[in-house]
C-alpha positions as CSV (number, residue, x, y, z in Angstrom):
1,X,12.0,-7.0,-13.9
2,X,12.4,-9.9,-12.0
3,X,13.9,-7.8,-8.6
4,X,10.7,-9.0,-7.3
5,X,11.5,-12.9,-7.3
6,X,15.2,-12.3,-5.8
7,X,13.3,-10.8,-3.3
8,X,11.3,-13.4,-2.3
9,X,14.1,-15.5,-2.9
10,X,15.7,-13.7,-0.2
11,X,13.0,-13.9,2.4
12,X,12.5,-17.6,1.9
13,X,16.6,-18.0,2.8
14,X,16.3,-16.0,5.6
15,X,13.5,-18.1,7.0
16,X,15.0,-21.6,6.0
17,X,18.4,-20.3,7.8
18,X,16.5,-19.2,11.1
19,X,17.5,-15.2,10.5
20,X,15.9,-12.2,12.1
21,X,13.2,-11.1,9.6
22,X,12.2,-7.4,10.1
23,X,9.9,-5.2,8.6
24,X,12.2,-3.5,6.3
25,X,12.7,-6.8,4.4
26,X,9.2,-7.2,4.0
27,X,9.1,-3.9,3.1
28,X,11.5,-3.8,0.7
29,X,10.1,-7.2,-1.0
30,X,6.9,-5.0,-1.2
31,X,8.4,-2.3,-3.3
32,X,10.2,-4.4,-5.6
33,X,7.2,-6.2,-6.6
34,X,5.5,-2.8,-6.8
35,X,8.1,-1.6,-9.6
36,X,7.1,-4.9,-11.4
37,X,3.1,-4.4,-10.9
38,X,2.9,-7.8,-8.9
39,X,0.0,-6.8,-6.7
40,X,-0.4,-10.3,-5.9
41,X,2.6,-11.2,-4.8
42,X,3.1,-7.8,-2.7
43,X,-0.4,-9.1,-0.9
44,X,1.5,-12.4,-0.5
45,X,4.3,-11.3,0.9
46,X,2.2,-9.4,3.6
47,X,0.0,-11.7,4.8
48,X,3.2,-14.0,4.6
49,X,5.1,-11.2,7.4
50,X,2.1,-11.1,9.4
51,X,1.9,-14.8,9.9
52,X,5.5,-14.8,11.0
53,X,4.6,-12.3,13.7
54,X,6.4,-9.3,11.2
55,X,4.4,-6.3,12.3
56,X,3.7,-4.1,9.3
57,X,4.5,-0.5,9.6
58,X,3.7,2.8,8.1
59,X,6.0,2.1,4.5
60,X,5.0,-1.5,4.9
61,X,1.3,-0.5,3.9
62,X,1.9,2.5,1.6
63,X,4.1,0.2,-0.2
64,X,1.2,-2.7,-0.6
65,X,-1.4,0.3,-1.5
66,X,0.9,2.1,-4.2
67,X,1.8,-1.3,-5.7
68,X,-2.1,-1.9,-6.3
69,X,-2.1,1.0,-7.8
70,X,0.4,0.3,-9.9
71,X,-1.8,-2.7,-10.5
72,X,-5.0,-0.7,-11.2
73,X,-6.4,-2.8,-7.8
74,X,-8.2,0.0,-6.1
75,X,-10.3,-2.4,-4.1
76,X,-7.2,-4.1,-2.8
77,X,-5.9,-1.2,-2.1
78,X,-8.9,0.1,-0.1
79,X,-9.4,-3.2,1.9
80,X,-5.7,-2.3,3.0
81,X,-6.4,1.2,3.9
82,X,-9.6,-0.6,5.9
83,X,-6.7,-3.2,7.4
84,X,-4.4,-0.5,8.6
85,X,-6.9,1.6,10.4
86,X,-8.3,-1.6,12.3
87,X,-4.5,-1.8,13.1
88,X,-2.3,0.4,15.2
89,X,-0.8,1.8,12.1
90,X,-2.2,5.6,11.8
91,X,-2.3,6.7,7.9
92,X,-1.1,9.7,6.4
93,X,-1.1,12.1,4.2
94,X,1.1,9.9,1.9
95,X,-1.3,6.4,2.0
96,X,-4.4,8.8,1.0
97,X,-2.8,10.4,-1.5
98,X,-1.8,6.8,-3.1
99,X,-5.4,5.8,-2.4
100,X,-6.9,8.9,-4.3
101,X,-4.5,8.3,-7.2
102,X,-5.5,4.4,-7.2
103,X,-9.5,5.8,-7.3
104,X,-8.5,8.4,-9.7
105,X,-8.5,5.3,-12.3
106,X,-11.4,3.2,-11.4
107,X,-14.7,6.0,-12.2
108,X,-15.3,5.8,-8.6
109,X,-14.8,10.0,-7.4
110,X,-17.1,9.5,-4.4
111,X,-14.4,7.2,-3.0
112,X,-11.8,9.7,-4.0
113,X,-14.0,12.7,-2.4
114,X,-14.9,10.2,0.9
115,X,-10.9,9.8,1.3
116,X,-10.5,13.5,1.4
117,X,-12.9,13.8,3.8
118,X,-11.0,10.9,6.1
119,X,-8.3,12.8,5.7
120,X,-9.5,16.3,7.2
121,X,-11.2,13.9,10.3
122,X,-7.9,12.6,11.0
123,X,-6.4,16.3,11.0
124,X,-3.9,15.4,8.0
125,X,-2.9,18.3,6.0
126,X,-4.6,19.0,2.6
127,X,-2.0,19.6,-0.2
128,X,-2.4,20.8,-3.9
129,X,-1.4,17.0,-4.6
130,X,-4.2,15.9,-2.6
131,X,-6.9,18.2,-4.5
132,X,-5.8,17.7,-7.8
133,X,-5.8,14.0,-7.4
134,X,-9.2,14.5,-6.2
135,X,-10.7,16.3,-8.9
136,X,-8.8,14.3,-11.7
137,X,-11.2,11.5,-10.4
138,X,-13.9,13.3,-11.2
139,X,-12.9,13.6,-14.8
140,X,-12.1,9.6,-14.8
């Protein structure tokens, strides 16, 4: 349970002892304080790599999104999906599916139906997972 705060932990040591930081830490940090729900934290930890000049990648962002999920934080996770396009980070299949799910919770099935539709404009392919997400918001 507390995976999340050694992570940190670990970031903070690298920084105070002048050590490469890469993406995958940040990453990595991200996912541990996803399998604790620590939404808040995984946002920290973000905006934390991006003012070190960290650039997030692909995982980086699916990572944030799926933990606030996990965190039932759908608008946080739809203000990253918003970040990451604005970015030179292309979504895919994956970060939708993760953004449908997050909807799925929140009564909101025109979001989930307006992320399908992103999905066919940026030519991602359309999976089972992806529709039945998609209509189980509809039943939320």
């Amino acid at each position: 349970p507390d995976q999340w705060k050694q992570a940190l932990e670990l970031i903070e040591v690298m920084q105070v002892n002048s050590l490469v930081q890469s993406v995958i830490s940040y990453s990595a940090a991200i996912v541990a304080c996803g399998k604790s729900k620590q939404w808040e934290r995984a946002l920290v930890i973000l905006e934390t790599a991006i003012n070190r000049h960290v650039t997030p990648n692909l995982i980086t962002y699916n990572a944030a999104m799926t933990t606030c999920w996990k965190g039932e934080r759908w608008d946080q996770a739809l203000f990253l999906l918003a970040v990451m396009r604005q970015s030179t980070v292309v979504p895919n299949s994956i970060t939708y599916e993760a953004m449908i799910s997050a909807i799925e919770c929140s009564e909101k099935w025109q979001q989930a139906l307006a992320l399908l539709e992103m999905m066919g404009h940026d030519h991602l392919v359309l999976d089972a997972t992806t529709y039945h997400a998609t209509i189980r918001a509809f039943g939320s």
